[in-house]
C-alpha positions as CSV (number, residue, x, y, z in Angstrom):
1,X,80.9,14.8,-60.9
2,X,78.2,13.3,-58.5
3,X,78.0,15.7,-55.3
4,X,76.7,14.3,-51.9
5,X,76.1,17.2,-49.1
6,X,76.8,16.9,-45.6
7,X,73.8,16.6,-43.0
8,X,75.0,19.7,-41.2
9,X,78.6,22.0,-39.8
10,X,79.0,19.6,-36.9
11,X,79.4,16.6,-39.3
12,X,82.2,18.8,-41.2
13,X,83.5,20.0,-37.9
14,X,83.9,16.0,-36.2
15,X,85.8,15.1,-39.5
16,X,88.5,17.5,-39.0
17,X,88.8,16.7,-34.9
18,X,89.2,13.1,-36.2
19,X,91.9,13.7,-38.5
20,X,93.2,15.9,-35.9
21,X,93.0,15.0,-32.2
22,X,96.2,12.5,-32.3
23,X,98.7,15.2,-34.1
24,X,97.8,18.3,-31.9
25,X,97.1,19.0,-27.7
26,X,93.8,19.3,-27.4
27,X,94.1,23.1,-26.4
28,X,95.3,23.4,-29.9
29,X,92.2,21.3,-31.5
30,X,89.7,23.6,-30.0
31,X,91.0,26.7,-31.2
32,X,91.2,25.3,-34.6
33,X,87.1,24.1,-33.8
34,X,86.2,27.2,-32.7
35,X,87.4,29.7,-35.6
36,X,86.6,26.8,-38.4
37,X,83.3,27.4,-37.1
38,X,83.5,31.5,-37.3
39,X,85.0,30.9,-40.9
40,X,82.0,28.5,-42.4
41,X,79.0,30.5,-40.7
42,X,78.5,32.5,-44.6
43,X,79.5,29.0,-45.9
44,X,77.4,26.0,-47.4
45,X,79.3,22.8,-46.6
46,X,79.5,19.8,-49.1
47,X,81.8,16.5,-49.5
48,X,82.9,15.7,-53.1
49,X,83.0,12.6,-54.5
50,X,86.9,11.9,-55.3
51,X,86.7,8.8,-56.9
52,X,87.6,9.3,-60.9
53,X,85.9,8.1,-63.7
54,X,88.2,5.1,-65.2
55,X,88.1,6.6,-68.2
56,X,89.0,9.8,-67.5
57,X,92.1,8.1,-65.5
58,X,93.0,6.2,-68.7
59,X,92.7,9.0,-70.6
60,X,95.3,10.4,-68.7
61,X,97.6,7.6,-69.6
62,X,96.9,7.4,-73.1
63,X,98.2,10.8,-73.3
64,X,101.3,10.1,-71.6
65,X,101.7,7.4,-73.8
66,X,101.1,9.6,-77.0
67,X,103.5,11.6,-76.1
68,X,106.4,9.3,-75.4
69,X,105.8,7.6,-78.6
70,X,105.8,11.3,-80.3
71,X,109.1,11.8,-78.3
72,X,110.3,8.5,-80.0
73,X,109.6,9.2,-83.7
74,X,106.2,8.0,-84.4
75,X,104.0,10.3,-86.5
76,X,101.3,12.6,-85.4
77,X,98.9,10.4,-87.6
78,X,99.3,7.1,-86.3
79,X,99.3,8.1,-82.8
80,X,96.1,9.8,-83.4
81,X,94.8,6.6,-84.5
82,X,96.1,4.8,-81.4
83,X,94.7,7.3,-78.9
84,X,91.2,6.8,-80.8
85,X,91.3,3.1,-80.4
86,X,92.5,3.2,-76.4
87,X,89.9,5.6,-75.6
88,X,87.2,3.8,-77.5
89,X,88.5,0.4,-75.2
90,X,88.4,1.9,-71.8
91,X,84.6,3.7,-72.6
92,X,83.1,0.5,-73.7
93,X,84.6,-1.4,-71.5
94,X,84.2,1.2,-68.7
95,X,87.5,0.1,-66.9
96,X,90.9,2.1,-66.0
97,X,93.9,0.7,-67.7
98,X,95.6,-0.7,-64.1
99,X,92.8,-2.6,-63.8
100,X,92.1,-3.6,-67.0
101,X,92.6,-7.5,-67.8
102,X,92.9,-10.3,-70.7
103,X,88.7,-10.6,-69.8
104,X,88.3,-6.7,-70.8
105,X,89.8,-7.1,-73.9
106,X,88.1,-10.4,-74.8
107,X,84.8,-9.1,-74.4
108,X,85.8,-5.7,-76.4
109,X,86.9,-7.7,-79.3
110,X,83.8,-10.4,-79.0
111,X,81.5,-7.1,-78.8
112,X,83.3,-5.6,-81.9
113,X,83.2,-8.8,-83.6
114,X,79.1,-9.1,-83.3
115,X,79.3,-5.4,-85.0
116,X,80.5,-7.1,-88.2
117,X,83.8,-5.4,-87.6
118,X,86.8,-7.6,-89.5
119,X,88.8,-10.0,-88.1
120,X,91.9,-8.0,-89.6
121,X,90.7,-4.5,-88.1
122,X,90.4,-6.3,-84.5
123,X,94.3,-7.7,-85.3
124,X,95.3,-4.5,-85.5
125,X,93.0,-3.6,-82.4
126,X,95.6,-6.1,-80.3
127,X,98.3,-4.7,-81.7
128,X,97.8,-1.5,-80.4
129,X,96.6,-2.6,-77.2
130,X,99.9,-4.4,-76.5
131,X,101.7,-1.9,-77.4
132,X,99.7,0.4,-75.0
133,X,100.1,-1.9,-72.2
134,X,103.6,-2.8,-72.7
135,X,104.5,0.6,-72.5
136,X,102.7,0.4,-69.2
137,X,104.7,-2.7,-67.9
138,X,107.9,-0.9,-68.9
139,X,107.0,2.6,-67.0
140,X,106.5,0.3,-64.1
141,X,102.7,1.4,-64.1
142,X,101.3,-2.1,-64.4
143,X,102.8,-5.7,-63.2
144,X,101.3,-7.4,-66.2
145,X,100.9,-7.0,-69.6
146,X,97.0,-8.2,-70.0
147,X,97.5,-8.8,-73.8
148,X,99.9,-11.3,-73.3
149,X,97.2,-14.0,-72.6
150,X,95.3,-13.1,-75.6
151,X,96.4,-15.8,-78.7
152,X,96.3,-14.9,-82.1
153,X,94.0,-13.4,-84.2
154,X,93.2,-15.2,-87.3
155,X,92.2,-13.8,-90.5
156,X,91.2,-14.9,-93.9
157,X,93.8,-15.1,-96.3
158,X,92.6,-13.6,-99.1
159,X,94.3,-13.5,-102.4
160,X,95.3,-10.1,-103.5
161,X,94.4,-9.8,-107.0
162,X,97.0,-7.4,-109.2
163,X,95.6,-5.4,-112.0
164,X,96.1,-7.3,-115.1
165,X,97.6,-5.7,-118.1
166,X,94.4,-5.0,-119.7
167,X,92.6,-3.4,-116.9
168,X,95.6,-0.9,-116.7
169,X,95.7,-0.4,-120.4
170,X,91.6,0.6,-120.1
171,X,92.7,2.9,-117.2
172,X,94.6,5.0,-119.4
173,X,92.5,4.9,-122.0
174,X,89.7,6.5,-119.2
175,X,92.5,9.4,-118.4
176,X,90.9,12.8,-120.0
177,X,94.0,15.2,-118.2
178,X,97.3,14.7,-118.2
179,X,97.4,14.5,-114.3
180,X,95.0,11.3,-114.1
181,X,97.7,9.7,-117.0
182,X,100.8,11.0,-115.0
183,X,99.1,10.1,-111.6
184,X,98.4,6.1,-112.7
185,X,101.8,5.4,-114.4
186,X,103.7,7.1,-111.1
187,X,101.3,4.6,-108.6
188,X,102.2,1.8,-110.7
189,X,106.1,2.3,-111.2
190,X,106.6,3.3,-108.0
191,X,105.5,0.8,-105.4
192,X,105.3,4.3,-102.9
193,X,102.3,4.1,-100.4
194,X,99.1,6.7,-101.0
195,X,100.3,8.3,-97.6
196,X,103.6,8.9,-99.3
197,X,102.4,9.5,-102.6
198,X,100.4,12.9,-101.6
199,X,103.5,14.3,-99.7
200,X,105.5,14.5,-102.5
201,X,106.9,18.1,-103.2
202,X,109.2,18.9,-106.1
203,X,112.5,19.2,-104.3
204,X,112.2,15.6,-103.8
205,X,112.2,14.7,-107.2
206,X,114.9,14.3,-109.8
207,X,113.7,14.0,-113.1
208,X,116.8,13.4,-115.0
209,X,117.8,10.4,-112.9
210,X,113.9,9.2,-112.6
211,X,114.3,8.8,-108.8
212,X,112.7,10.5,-105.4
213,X,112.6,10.7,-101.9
214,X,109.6,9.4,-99.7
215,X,109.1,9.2,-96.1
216,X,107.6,6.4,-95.0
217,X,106.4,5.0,-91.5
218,X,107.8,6.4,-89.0
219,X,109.4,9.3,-91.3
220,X,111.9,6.5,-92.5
221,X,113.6,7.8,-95.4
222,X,114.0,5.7,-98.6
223,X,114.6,6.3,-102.4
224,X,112.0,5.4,-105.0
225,X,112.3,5.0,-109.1
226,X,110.5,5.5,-112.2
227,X,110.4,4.2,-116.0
228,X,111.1,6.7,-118.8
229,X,107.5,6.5,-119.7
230,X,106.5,8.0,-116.1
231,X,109.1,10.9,-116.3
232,X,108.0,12.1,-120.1
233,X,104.7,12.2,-118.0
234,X,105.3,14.0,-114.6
235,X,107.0,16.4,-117.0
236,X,104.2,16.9,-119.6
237,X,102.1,17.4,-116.4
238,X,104.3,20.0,-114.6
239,X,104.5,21.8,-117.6
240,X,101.1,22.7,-117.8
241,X,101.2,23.9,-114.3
242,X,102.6,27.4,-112.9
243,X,104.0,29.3,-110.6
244,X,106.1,25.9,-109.5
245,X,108.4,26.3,-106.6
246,X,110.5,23.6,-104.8
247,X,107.8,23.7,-101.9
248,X,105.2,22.9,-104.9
249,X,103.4,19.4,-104.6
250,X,104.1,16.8,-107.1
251,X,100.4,16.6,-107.7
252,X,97.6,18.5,-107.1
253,X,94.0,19.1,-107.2
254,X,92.7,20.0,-110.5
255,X,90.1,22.3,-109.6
256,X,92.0,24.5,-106.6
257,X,94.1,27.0,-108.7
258,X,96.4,27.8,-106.0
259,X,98.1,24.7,-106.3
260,X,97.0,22.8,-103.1
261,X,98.0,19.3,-102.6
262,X,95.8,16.2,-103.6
263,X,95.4,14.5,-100.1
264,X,94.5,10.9,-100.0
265,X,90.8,11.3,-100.3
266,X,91.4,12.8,-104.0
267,X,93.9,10.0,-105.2
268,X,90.5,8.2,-104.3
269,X,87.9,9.7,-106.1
270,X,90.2,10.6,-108.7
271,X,90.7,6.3,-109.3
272,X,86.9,5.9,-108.6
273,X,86.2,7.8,-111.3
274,X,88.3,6.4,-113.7
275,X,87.3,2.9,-112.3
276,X,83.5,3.8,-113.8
277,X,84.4,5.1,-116.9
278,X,86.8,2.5,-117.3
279,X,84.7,-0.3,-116.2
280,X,87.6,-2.1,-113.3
281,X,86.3,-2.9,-110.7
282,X,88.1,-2.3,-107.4
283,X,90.4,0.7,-108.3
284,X,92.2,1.7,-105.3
285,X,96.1,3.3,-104.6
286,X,96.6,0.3,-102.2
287,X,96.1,-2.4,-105.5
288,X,98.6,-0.5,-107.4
289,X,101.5,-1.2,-104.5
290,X,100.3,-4.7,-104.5
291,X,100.5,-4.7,-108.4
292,X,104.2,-3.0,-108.7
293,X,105.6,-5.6,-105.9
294,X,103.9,-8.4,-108.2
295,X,105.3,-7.6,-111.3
296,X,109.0,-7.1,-109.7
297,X,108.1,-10.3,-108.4
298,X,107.3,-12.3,-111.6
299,X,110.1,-10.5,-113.0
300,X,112.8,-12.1,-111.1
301,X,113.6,-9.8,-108.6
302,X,114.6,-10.9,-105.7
303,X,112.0,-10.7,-102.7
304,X,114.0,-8.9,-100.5
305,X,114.5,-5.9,-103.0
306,X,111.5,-5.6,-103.8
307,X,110.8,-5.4,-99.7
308,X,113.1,-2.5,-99.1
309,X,111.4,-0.8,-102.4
310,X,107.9,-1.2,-100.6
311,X,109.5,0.0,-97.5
312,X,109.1,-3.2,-95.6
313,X,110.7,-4.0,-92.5
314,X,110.1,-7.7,-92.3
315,X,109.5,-10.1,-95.6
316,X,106.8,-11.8,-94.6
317,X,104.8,-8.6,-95.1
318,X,106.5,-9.0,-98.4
319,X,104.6,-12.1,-99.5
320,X,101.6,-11.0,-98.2
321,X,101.2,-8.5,-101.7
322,X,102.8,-11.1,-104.5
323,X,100.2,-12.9,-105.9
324,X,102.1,-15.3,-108.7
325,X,99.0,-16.3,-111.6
326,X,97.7,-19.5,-112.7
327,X,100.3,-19.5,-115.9
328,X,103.4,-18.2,-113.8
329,X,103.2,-21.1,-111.0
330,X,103.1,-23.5,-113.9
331,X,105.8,-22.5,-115.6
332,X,107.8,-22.4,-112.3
333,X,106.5,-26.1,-111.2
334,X,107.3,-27.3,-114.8
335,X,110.7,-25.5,-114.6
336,X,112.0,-27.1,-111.2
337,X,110.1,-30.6,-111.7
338,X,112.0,-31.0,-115.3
């Protein structure tokens, strides 16, 4: 923090009689002179500045506002992201978050924008911005919410490709261990996020039913299903394993022999390499959600089923994943023009 000295005792010494000299008789204010002075003779005198950084004093907030949503159920892992994003607003924008305003947030999104960062990443940018400042409004910390001027962000609607039935039958044809086989057929008869998919310990599975449990966002509990196919799997696969106990991960990593969990970033080089060796291109967990809700889709099922199997709160987030092919939206056109 900047320091800025005084010129000398005396300067110090007329600051105090100012603050003083209408609360106390002046009999009163010259004692207090005269042994402030005894006190600061071993003394070196200087003034701070006490103005705070802005974004130190938003940091403060965020914090606050972590905490609450913590409080409120949110998970430990999404607020981690939104602290991340709020501090990285408030530094480049160099502001504190009662004085920040639409303009701020304009210019942050314009300056991320010229970075080549996606339309859909700034989106969500907004989104947690408004939430941020919301909270604000609703503690009574700001009068306005400063996100409430900014429109909508739009992004390119791209169409989510599903793998077709050939590119699935060629990843299992890639699979050399029976966790890579067991791993694919559970991400594509289940629907469950990656997120979900890697927290999956044995006590939440039933294989006899061919059903288990999975927390989504924001720890919302739902229950999930699998084919025949996928059961005879997970079981081949736990079979090979030991030392299994109820607080044993579904999967886990092949080369750990303590049976530690596959996190995310495993699921992903685990796909990536069966995406070379397979020759698909763009193997990822995320395209085998899209490709479950597809097929229920073309299937018959009716949307909002397959929303609550996704763990969807709204149905438009739904239709965002079916992608209906070129043969499918003929047959239906043909079906309801005859």
């Amino acid at each position: 923090m900047e320091r800025a000295k005084y010129i000398d005792k005396q300067t110090f010494i007329t600051d105090i009689e100012t603050g003083l000299k209408d609360k106390i008789p002046l009999t009163a204010l010259e004692c207090v002179r005269t042994v402030v002075l005894a006190t600061l003779v071993n003394y070196e005198i200087v003034k701070t500045n006490t103005t705070r950084d802005p974004v130190e004093a938003s940091s403060d907030l965020v914090q606050m506002f972590v905490d609450a949503k913590l409080s409120e159920g949110c998970t430990q892992k999404s607020m981690t992201r939104y602290a991340y994003i709020l501090n990285q607003f408030f530094y480049y924008e160099d502001v504190a978050a009662m004085e920040a305003t639409s303009y701020h947030i304009r210019d942050y999104f314009a300056k991320e924008k010229k970075r080549g960062i996606a339309d859909s990443t700034i989106r969500g940018y907004k989104d947690v911005l408004n939430s941020f400042f919301k909270w604000l409004l609703n503690e009574g910390i700001i009068a306005k919410n400063p996100c409430g001027n900014i429109g909508t962000i739009k992004c390119e609607q791209k169409v989510r490709q599903p793998l077709s039935s050939v590119d699935i039958r060629k990843l299992f044809d890639a699979c050399t261990v029976l966790r890579d086989k067991a791993m694919v057929a559970f991400l594509l008869n289940t629907g469950c996020r990656v997120s979900e998919f890697t927290g999956i310990k044995l006590r939440d599975v039933d294989l006899r039913n061919r059903e288990f449990v999975v927390y989504g966002k924001g720890r919302k509990e739902r229950i999930l299903f699998f084919d025949q196919v996928t059961a005879w799997l997970l079981k081949s696969y736990l079979d090979t394993r030991q030392n299994l106990t109820d607080d044993s991960y579904l999967f886990v990593s092949i080369k750990a022999d303590n049976g530690r969990r596959l996190g995310e970033g495993g699921v992903r080089a685990a796909l990536n390499r069966l995406s070379e060796k397979a020759n698909v291109e763009n193997v990822f967990p995320h395209r085998f959600r899209h490709t479950f809700a597809t097929d229920m889709i073309v299937k018959d099922m009716p949307i909002q089923d397959v929303s609550a199997l996704l763990g969807h709160t709204k149905i438009d987030t739904t239709q965002r994943y079916v992608h209906l092919t070129k043969e499918r939206s003929k047959m239906m056109y043909d079906k309801y023009r005859a």
